[in-house]
PDBQT receptor file of N, H, CA, C and O in Angstrom, charges set to zero:
ATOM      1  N   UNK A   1      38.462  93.789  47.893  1.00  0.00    +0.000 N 
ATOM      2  CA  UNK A   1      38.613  92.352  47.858  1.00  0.00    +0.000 C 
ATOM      3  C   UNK A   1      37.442  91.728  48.591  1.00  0.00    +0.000 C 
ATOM      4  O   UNK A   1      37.191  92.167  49.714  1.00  0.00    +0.000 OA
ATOM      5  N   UNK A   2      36.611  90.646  48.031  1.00  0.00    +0.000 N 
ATOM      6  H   UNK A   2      36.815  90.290  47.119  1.00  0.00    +0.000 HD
ATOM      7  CA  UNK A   2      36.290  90.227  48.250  1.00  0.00    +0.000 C 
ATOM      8  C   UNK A   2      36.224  88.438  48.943  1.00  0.00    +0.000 C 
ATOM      9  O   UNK A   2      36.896  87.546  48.425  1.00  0.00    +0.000 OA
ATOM     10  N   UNK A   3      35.316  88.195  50.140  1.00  0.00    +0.000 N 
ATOM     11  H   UNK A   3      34.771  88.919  50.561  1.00  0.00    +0.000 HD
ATOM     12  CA  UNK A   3      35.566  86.561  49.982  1.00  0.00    +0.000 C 
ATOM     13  C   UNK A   3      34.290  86.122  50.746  1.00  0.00    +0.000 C 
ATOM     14  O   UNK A   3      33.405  86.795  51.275  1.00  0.00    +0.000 OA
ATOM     15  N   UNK A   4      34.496  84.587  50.625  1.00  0.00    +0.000 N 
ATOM     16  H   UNK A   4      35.215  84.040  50.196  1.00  0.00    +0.000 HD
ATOM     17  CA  UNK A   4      33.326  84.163  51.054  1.00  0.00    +0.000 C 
ATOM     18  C   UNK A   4      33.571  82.236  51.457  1.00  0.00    +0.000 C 
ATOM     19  O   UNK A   4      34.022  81.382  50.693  1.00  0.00    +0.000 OA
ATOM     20  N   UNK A   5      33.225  82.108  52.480  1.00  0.00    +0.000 N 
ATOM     21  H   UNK A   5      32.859  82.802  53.101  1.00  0.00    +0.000 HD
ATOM     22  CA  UNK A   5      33.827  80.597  52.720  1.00  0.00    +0.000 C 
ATOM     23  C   UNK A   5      31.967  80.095  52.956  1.00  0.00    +0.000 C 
ATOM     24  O   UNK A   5      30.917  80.697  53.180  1.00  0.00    +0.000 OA
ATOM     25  N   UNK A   6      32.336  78.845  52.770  1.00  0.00    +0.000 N 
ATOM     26  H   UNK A   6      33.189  78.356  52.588  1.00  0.00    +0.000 HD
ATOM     27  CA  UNK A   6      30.947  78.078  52.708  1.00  0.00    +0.000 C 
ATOM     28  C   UNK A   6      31.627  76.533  53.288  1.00  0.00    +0.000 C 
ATOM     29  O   UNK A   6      32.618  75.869  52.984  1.00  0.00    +0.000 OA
ATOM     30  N   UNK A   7      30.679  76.413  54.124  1.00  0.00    +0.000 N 
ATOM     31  H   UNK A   7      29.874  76.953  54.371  1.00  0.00    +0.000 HD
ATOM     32  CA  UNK A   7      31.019  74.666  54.742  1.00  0.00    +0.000 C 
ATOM     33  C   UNK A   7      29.452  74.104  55.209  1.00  0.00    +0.000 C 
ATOM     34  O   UNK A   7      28.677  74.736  55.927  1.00  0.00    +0.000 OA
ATOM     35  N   UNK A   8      29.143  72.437  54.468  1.00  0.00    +0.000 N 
ATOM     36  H   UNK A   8      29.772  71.924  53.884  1.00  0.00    +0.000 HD
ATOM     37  CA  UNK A   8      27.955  71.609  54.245  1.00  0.00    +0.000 C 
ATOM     38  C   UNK A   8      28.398  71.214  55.349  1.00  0.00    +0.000 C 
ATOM     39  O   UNK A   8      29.605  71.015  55.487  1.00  0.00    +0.000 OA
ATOM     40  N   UNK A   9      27.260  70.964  56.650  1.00  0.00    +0.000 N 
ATOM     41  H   UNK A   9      26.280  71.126  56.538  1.00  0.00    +0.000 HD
ATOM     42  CA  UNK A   9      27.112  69.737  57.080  1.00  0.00    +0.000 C 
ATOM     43  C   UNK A   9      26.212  68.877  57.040  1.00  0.00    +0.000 C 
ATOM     44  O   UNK A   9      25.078  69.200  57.393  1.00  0.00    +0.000 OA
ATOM     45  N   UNK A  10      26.598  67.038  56.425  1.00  0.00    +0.000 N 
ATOM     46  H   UNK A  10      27.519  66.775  56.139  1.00  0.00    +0.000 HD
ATOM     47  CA  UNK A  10      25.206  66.338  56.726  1.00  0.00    +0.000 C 
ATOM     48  C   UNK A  10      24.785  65.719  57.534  1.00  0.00    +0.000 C 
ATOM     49  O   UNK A  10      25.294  64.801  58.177  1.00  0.00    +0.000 OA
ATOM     50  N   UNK A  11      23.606  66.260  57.584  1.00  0.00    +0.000 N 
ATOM     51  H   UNK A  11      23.192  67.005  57.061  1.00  0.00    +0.000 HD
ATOM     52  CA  UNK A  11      22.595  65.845  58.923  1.00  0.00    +0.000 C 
ATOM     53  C   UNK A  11      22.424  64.359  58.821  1.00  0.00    +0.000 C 
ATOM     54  O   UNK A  11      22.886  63.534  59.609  1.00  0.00    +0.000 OA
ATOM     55  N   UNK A  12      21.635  64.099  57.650  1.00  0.00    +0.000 N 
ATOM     56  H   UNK A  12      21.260  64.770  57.010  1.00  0.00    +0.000 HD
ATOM     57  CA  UNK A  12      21.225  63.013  57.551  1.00  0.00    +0.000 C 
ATOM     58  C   UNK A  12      21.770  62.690  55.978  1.00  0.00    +0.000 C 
ATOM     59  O   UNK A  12      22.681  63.352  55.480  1.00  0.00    +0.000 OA
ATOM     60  N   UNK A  13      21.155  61.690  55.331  1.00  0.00    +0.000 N 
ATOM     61  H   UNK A  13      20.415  61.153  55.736  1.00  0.00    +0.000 HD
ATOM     62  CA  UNK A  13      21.961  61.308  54.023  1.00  0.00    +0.000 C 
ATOM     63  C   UNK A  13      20.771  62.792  52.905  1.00  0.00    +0.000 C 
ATOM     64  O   UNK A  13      21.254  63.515  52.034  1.00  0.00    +0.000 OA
ATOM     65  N   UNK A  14      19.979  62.799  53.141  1.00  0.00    +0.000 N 
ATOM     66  H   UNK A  14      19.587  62.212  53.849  1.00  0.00    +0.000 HD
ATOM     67  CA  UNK A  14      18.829  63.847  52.483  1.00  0.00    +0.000 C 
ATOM     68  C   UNK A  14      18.911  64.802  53.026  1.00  0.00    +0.000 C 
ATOM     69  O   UNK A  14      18.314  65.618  52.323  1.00  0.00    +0.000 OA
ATOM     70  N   UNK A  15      19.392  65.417  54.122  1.00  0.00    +0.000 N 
ATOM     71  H   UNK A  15      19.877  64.754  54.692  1.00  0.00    +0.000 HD
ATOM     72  CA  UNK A  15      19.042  66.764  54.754  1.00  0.00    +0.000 C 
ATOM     73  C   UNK A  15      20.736  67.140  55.047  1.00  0.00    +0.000 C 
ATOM     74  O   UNK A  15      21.620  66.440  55.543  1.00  0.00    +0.000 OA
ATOM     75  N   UNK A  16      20.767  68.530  54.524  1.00  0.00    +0.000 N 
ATOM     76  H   UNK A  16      20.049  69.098  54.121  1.00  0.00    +0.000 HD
ATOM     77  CA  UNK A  16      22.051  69.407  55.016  1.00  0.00    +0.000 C 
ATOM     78  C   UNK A  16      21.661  70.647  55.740  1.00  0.00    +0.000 C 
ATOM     79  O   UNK A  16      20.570  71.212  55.820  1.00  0.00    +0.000 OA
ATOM     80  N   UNK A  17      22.720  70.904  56.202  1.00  0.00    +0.000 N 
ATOM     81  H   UNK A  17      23.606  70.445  56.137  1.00  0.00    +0.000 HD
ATOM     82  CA  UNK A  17      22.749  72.213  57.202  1.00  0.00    +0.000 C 
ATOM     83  C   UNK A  17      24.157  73.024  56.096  1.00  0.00    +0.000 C 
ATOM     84  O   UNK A  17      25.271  72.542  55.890  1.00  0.00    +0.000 OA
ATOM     85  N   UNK A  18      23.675  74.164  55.630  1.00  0.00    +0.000 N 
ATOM     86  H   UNK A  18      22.770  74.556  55.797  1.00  0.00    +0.000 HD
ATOM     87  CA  UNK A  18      24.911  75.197  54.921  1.00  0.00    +0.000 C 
ATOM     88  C   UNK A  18      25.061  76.706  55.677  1.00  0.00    +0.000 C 
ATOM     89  O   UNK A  18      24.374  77.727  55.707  1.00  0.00    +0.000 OA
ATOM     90  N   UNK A  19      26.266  76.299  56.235  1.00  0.00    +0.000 N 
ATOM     91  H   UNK A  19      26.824  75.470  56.211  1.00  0.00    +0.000 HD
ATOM     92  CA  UNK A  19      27.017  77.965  56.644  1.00  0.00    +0.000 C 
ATOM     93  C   UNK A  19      27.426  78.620  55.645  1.00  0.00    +0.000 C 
ATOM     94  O   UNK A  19      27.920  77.956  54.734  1.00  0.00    +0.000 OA
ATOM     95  N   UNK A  20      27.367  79.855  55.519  1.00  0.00    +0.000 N 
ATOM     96  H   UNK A  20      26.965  80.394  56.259  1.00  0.00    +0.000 HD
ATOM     97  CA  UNK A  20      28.035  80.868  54.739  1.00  0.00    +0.000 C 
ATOM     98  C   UNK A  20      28.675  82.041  55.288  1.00  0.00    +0.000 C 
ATOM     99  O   UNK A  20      28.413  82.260  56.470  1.00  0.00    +0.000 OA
ATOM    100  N   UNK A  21      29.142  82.525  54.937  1.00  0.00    +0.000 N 
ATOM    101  H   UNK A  21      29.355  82.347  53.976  1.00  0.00    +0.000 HD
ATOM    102  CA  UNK A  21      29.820  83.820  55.396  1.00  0.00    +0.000 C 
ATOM    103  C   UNK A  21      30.861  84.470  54.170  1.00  0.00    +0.000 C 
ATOM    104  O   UNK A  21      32.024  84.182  53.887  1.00  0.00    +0.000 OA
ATOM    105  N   UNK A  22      30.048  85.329  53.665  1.00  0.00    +0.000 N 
ATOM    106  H   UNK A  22      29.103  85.563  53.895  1.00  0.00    +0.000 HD
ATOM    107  CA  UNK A  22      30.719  86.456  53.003  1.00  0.00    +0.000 C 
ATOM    108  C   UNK A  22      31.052  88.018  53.931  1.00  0.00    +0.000 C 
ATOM    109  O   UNK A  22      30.527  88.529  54.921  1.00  0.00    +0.000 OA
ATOM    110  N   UNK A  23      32.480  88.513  52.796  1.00  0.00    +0.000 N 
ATOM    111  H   UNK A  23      32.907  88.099  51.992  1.00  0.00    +0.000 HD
ATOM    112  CA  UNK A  23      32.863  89.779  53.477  1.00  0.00    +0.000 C 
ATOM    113  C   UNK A  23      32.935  90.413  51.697  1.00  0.00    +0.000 C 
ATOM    114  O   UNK A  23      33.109  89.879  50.602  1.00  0.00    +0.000 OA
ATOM    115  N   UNK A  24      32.719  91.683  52.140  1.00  0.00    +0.000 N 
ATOM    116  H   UNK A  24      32.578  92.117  53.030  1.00  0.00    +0.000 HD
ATOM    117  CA  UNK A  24      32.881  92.607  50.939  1.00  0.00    +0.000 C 
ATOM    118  C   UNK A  24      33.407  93.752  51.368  1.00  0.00    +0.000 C 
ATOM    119  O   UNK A  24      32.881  94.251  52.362  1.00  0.00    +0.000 OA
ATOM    120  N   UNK A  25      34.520  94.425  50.760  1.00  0.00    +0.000 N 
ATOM    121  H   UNK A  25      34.948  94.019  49.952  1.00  0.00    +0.000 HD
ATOM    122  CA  UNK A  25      35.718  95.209  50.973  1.00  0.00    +0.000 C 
ATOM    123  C   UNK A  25      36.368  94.757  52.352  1.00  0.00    +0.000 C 
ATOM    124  O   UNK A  25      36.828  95.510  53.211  1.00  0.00    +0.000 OA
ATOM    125  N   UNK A  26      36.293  93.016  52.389  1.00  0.00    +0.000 N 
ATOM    126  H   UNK A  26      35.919  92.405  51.691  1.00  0.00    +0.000 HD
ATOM    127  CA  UNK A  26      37.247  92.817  53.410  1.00  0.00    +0.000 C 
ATOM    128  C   UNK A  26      38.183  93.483  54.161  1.00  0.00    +0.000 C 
ATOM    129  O   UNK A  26      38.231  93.416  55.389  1.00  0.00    +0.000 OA
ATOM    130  N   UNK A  27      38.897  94.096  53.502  1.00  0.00    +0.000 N 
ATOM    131  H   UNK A  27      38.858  94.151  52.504  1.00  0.00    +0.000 HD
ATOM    132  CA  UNK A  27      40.374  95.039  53.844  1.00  0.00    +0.000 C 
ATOM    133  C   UNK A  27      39.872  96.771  54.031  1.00  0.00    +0.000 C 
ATOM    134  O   UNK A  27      40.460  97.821  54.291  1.00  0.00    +0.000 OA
ATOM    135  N   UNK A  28      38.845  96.475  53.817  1.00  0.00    +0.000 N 
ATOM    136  H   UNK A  28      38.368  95.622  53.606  1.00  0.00    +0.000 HD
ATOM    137  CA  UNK A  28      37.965  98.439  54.243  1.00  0.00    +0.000 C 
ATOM    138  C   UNK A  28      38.744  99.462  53.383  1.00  0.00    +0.000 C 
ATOM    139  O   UNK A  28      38.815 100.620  53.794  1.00  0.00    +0.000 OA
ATOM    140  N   UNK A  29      39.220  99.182  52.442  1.00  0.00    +0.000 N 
ATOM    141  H   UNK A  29      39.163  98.241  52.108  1.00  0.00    +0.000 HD
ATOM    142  CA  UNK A  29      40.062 100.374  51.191  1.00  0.00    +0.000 C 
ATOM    143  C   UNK A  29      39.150 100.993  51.029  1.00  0.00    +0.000 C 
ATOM    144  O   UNK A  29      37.944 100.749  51.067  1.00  0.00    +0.000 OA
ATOM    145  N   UNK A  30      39.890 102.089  50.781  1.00  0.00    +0.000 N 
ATOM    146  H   UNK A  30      40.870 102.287  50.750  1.00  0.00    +0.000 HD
ATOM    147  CA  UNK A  30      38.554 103.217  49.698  1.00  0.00    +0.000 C 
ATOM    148  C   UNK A  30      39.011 103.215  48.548  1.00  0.00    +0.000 C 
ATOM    149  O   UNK A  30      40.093 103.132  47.968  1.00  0.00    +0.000 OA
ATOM    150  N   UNK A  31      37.519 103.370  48.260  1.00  0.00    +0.000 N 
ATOM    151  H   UNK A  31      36.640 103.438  48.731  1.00  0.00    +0.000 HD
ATOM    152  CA  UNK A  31      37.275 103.348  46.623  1.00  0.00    +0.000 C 
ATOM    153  C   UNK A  31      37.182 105.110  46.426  1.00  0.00    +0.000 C 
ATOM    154  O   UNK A  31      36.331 105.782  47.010  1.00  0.00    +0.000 OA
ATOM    155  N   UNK A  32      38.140 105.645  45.570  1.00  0.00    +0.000 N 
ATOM    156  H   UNK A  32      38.831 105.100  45.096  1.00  0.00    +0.000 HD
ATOM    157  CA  UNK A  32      38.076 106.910  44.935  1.00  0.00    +0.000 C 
ATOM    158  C   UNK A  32      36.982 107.252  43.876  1.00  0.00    +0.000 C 
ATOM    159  O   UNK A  32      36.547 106.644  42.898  1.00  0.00    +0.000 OA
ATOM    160  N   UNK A  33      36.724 108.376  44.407  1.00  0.00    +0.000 N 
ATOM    161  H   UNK A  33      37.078 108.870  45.202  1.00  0.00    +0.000 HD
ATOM    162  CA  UNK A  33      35.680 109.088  42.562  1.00  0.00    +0.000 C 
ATOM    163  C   UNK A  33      36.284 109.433  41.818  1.00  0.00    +0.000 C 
ATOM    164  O   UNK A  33      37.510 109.490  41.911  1.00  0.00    +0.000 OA
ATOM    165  N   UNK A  34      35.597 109.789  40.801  1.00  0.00    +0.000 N 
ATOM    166  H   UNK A  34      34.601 109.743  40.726  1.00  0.00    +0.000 HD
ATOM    167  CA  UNK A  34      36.759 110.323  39.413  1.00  0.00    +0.000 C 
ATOM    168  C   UNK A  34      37.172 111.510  40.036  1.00  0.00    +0.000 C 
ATOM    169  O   UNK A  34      36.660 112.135  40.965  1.00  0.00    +0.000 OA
ATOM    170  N   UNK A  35      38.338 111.750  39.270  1.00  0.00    +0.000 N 
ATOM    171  H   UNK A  35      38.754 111.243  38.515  1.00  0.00    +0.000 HD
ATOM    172  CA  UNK A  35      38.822 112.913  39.212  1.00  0.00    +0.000 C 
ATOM    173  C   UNK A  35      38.299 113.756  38.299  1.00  0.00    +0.000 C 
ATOM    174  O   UNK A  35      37.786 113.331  37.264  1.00  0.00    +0.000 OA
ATOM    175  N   UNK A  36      38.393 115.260  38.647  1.00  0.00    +0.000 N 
ATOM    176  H   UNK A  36      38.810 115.605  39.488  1.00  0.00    +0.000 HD
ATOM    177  CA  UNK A  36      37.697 116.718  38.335  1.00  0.00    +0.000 C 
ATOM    178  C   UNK A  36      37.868 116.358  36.597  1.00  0.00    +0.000 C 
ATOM    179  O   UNK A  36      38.703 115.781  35.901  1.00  0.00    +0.000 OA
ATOM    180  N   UNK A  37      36.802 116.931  36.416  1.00  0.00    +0.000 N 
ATOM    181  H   UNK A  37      36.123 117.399  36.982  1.00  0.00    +0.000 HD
ATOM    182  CA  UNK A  37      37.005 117.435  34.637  1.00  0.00    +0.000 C 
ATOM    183  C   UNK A  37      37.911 118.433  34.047  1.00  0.00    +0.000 C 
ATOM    184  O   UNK A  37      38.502 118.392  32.968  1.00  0.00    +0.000 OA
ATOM    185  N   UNK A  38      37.907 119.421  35.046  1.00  0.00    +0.000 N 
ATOM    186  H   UNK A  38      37.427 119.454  35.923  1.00  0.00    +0.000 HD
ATOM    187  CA  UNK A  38      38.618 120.340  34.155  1.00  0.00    +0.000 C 
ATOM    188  C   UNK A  38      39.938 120.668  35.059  1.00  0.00    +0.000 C 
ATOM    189  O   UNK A  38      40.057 120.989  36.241  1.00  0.00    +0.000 OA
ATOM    190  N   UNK A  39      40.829 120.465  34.065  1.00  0.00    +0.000 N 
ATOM    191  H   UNK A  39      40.733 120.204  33.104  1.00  0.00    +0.000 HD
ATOM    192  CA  UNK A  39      42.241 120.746  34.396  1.00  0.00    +0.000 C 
ATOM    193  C   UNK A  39      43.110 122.221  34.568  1.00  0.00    +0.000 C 
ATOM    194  O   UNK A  39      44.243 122.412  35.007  1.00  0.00    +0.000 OA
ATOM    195  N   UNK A  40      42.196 123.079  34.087  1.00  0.00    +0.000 N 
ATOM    196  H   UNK A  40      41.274 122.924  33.730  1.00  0.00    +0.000 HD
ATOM    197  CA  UNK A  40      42.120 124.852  33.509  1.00  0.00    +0.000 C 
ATOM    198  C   UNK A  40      41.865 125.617  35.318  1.00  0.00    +0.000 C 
ATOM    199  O   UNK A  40      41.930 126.837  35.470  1.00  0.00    +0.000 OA
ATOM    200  N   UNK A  41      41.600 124.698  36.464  1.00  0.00    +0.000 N 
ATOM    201  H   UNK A  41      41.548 123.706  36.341  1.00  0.00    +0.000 HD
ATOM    202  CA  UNK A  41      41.532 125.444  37.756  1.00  0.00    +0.000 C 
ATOM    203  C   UNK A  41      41.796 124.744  38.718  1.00  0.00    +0.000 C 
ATOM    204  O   UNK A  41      41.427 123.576  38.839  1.00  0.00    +0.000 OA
ATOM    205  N   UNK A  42      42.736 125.625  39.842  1.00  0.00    +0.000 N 
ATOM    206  H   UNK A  42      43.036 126.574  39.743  1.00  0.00    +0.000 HD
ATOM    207  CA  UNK A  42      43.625 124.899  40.338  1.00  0.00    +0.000 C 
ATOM    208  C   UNK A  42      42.501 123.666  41.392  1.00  0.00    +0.000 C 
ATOM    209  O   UNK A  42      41.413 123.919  41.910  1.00  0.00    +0.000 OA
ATOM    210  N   UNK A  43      43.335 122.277  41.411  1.00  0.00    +0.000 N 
ATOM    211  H   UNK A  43      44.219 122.072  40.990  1.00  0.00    +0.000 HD
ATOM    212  CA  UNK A  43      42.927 121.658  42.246  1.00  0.00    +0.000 C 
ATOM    213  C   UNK A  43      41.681 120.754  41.122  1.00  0.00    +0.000 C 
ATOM    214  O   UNK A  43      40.906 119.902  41.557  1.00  0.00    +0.000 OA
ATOM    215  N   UNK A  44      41.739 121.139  39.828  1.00  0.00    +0.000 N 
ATOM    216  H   UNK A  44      42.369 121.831  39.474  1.00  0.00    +0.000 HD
ATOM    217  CA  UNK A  44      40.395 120.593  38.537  1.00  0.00    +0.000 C 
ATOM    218  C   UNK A  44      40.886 118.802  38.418  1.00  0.00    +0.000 C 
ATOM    219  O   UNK A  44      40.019 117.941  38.267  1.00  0.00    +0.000 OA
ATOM    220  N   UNK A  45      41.983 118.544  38.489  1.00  0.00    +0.000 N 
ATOM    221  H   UNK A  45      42.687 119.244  38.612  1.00  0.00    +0.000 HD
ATOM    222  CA  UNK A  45      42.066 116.886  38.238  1.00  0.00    +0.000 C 
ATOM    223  C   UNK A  45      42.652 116.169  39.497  1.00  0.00    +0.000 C 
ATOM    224  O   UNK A  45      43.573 115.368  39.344  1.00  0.00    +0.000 OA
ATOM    225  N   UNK A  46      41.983 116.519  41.131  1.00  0.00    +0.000 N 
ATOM    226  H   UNK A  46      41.235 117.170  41.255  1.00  0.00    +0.000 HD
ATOM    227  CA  UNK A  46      42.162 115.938  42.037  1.00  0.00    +0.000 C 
ATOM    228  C   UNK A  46      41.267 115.290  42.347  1.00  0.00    +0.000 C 
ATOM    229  O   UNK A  46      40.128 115.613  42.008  1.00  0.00    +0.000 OA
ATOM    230  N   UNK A  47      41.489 114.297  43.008  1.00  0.00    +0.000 N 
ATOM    231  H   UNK A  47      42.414 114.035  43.283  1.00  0.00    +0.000 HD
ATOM    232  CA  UNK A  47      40.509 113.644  43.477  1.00  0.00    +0.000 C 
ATOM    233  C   UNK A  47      40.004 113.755  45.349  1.00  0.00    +0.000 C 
ATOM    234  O   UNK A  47      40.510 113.364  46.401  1.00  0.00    +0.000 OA
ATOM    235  N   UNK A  48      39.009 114.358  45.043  1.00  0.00    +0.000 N 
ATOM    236  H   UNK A  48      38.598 114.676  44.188  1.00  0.00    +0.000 HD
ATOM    237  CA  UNK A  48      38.330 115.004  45.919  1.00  0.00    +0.000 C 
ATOM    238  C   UNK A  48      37.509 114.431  47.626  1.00  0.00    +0.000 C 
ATOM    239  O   UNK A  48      37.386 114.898  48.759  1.00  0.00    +0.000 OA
ATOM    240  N   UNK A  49      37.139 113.247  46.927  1.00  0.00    +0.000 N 
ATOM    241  H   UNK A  49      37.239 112.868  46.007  1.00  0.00    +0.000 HD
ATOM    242  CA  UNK A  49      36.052 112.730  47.784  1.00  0.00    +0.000 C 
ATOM    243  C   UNK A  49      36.078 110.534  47.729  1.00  0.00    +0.000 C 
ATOM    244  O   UNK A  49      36.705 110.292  46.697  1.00  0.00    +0.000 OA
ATOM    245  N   UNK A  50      35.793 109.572  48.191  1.00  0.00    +0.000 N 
ATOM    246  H   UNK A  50      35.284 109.768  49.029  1.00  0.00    +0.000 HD
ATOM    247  CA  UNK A  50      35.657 108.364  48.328  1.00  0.00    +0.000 C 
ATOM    248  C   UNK A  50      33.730 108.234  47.845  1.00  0.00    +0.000 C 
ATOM    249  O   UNK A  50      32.837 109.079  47.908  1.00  0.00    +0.000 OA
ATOM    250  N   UNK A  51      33.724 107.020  47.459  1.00  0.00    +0.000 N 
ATOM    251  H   UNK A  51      34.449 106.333  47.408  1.00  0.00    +0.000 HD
ATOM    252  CA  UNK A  51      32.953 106.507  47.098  1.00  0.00    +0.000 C 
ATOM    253  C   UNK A  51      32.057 106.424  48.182  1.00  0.00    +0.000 C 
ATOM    254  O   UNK A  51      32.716 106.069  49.159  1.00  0.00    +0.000 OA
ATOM    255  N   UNK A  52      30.358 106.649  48.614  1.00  0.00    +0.000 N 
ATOM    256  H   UNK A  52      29.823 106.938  47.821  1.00  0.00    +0.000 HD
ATOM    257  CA  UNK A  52      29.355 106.841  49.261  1.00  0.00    +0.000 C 
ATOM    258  C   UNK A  52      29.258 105.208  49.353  1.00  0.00    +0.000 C 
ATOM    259  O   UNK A  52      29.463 104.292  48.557  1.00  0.00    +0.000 OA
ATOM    260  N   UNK A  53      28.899 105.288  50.532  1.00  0.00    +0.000 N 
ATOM    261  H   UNK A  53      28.733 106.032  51.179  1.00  0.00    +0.000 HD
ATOM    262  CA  UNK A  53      28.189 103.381  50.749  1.00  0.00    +0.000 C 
ATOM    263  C   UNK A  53      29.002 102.615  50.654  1.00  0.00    +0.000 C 
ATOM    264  O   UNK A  53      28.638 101.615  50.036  1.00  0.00    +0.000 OA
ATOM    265  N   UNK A  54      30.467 102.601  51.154  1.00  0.00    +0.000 N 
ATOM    266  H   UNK A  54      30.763 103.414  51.655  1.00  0.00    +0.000 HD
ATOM    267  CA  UNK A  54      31.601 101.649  50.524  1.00  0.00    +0.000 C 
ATOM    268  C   UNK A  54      32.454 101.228  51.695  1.00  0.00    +0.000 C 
ATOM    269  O   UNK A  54      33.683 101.166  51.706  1.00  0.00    +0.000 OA
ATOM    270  N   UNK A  55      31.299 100.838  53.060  1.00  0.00    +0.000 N 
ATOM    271  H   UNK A  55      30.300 100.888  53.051  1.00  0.00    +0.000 HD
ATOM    272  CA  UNK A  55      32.417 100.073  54.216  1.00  0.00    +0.000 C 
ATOM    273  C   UNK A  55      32.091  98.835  53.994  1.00  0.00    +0.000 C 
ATOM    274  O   UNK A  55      31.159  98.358  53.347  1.00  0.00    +0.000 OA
ATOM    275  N   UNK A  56      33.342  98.122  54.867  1.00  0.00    +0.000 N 
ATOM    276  H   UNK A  56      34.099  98.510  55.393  1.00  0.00    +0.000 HD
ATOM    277  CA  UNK A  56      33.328  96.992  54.817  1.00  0.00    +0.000 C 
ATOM    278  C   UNK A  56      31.636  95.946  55.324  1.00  0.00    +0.000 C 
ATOM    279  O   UNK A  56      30.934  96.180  56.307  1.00  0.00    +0.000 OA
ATOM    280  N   UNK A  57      31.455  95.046  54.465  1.00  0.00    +0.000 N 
ATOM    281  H   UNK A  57      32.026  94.857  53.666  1.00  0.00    +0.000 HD
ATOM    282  CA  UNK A  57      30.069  94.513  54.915  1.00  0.00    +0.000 C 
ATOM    283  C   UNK A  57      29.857  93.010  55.112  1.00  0.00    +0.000 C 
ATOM    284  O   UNK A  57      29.909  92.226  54.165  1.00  0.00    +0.000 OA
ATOM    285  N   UNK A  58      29.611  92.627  56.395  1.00  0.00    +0.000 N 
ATOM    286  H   UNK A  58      29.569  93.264  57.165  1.00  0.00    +0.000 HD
ATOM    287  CA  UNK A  58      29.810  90.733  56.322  1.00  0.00    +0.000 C 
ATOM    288  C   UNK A  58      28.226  90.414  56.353  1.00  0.00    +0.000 C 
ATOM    289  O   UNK A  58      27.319  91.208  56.604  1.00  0.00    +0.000 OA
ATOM    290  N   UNK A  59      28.159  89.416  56.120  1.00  0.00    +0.000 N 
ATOM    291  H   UNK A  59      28.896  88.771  55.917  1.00  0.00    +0.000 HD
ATOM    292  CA  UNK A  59      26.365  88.545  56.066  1.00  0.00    +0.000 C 
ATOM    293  C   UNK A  59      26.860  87.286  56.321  1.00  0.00    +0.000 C 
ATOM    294  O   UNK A  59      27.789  86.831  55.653  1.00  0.00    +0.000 OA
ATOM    295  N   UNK A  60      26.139  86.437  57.564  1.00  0.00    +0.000 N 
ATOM    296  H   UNK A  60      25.385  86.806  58.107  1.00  0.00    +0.000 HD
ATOM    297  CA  UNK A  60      25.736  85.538  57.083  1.00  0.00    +0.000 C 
ATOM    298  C   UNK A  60      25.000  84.635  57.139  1.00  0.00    +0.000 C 
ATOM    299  O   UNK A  60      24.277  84.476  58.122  1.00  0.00    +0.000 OA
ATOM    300  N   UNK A  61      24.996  83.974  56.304  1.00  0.00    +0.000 N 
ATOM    301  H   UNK A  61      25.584  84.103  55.505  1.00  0.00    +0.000 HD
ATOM    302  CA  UNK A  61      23.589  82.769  55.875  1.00  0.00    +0.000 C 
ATOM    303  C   UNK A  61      23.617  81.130  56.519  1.00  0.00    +0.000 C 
ATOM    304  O   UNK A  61      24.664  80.532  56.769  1.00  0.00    +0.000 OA
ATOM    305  N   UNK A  62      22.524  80.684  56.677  1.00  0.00    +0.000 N 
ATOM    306  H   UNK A  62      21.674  81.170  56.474  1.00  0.00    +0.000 HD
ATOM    307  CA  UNK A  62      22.491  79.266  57.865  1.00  0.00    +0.000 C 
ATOM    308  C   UNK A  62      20.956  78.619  56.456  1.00  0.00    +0.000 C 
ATOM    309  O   UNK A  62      19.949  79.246  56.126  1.00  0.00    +0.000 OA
ATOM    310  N   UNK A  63      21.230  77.793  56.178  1.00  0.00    +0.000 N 
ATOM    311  H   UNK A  63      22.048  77.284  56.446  1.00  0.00    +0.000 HD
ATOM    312  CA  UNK A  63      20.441  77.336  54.825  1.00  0.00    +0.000 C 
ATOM    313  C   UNK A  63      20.268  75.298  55.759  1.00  0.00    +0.000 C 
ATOM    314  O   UNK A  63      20.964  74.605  56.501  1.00  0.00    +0.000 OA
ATOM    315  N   UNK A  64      19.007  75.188  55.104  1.00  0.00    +0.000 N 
ATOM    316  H   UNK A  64      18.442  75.751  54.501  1.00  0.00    +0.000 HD
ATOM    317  CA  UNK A  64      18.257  74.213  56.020  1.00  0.00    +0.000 C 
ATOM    318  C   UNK A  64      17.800  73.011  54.437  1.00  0.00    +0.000 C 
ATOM    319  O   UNK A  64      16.720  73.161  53.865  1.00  0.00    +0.000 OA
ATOM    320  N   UNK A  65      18.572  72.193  54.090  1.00  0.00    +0.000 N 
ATOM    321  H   UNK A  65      19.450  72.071  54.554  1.00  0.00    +0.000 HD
ATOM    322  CA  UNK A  65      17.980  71.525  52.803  1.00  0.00    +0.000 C 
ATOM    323  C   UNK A  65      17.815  70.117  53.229  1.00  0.00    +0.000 C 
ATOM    324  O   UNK A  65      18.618  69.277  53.637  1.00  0.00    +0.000 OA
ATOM    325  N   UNK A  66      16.300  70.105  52.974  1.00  0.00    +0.000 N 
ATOM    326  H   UNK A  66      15.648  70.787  52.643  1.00  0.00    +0.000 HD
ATOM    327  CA  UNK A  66      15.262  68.510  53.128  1.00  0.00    +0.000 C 
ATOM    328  C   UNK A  66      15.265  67.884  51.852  1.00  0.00    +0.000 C 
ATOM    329  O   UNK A  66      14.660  66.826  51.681  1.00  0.00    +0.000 OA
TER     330      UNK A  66
């Protein structure tokens, strides 16, 4: 799950200040790999291992518009 909140403030009537803040895998789940191909040996359609590169990740952004 993803999210992301955003709030403008104006500076002046021409110039804003923008916060951002995104999260990605908010809730830190794992993401599973496929399961085995072959079904013919024991343990062939388990799922073995989680997805590489898949913690939770926040950013965020401070945006300056003249």
């Amino acid at each position: 799950m993803d999210f992301s909140a955003i709030k403008d403030f104006h500076v002046t009537e021409a110039q804003t200040v923008q916060f951002r803040a995104e999260l990605f895998n908010m809730f830190n789940h794992p993401q599973f790999q496929i399961p085995g191909a072959n079904p013919n040996v024991p343990g062939g359609q388990a799922i073995t291992s989680t997805l590489t590169d898949n913690q939770r990740e926040v950013q965020f952004a401070l945006r300056y518009t003249f």
